[in-house]
TORSEKE-137807 format. One record per residue (C-alpha): x, y, z; residue number from 1. Coordinates in steps of 0.25 Angstrom, whole numbers. Layout:
<atoms>
{c1=X | c2=Y | c3=Z | tormi=NUM}
...
</atoms>
This chain:
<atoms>
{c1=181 | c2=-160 | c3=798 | tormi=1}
{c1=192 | c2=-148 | c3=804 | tormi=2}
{c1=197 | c2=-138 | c3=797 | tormi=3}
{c1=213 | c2=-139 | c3=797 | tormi=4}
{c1=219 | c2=-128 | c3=807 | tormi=5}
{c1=226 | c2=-117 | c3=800 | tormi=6}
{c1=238 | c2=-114 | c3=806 | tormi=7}
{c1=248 | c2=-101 | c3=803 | tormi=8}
{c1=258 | c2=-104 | c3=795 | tormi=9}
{c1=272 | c2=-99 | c3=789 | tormi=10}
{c1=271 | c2=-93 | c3=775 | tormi=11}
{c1=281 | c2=-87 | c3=767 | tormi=12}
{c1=278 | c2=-77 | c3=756 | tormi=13}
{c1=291 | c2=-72 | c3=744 | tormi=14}
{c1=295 | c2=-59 | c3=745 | tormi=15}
{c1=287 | c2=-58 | c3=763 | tormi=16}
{c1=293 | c2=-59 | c3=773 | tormi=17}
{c1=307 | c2=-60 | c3=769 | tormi=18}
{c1=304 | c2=-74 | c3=765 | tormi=19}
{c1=302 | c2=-79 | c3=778 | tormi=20}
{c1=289 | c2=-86 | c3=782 | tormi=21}
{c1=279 | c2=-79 | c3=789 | tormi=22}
{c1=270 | c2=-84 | c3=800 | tormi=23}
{c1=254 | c2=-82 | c3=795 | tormi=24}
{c1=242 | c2=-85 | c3=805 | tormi=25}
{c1=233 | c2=-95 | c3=800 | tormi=26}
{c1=220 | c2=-87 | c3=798 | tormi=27}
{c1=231 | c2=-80 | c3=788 | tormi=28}
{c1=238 | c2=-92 | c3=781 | tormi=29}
{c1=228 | c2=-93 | c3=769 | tormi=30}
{c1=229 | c2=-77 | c3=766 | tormi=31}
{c1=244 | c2=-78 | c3=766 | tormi=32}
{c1=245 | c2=-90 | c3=757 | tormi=33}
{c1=234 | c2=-82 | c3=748 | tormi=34}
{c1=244 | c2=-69 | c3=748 | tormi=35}
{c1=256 | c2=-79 | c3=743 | tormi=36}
{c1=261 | c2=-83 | c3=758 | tormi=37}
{c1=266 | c2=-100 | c3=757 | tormi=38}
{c1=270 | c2=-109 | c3=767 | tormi=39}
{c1=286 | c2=-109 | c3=766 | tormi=40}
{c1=291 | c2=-118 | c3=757 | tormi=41}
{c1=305 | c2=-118 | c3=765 | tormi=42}
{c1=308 | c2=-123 | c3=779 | tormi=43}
{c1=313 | c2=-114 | c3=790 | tormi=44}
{c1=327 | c2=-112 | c3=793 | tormi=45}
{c1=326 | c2=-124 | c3=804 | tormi=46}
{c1=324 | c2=-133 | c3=792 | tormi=47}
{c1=307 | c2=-135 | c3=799 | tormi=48}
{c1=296 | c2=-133 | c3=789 | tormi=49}
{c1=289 | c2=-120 | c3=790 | tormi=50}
{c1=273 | c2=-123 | c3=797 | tormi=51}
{c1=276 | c2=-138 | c3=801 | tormi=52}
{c1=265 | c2=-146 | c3=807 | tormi=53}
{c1=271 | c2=-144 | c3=821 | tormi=54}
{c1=274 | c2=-129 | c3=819 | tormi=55}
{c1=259 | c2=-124 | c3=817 | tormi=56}
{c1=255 | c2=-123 | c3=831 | tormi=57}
{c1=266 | c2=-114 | c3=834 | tormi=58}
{c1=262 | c2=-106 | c3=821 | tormi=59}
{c1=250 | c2=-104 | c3=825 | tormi=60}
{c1=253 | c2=-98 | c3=838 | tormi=61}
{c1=263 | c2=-88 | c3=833 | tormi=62}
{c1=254 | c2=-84 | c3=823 | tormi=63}
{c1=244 | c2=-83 | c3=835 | tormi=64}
{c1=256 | c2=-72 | c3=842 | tormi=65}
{c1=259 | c2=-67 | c3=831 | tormi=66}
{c1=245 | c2=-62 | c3=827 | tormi=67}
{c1=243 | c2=-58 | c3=841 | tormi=68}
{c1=256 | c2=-49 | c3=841 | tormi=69}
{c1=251 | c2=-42 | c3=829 | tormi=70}
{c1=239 | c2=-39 | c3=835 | tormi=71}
{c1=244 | c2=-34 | c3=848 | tormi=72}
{c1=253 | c2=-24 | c3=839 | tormi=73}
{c1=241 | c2=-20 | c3=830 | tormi=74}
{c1=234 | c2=-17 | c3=843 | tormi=75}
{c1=246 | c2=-9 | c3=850 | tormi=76}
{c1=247 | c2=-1 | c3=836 | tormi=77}
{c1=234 | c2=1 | c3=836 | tormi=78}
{c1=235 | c2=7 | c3=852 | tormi=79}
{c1=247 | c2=16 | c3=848 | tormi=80}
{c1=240 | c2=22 | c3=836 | tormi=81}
{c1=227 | c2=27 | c3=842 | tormi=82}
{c1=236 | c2=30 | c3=854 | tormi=83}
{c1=244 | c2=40 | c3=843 | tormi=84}
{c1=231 | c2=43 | c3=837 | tormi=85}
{c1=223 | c2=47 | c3=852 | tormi=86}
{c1=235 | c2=57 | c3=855 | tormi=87}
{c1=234 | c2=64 | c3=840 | tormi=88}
{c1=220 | c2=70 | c3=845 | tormi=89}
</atoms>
């Protein structure tokens, strides 16, 4: 038997985010919807429902660049501030 593939998914959250759903990797789907997160209950503004069957590839891969995006910007932040740091000494 195979485990069902986790796939990121859209969450909404009162009071985050301005109401607007927010895309969550699927290694932190689980966390969110422990913290309060829930799938949206509403559909988006082109009528579709929000993670559809047919949308969770694509998901996926946006929470894939999205990740790696953050990742490149932590590094970047990290580069600048021992940069500042090295020409304190």
């Amino acid at each position: 038997m195979t485990a069902e593939k986790k796939h990121a998914l859209y969450l909404v959250k009162d009071g985050e985010n301005g109401g607007t759903p927010r895309l969550f990797a699927a290694e932190d789907v689980d966390a969110a919807k422990a913290n309060g997160w829930a799938e949206p209950d509403f559909p988006k503004s082109n009528g579709e429902p929000w993670n559809a069957e047919g949308d969770l590839d694509a998901q996926d891969a946006a929470a894939e660049l999205a990740q790696a995006k953050r990742d490149g910007e932590e590094k970047a932040a990290a580069k600048e501030a021992a940069k500042a740091e090295s020409k304190k000494k």
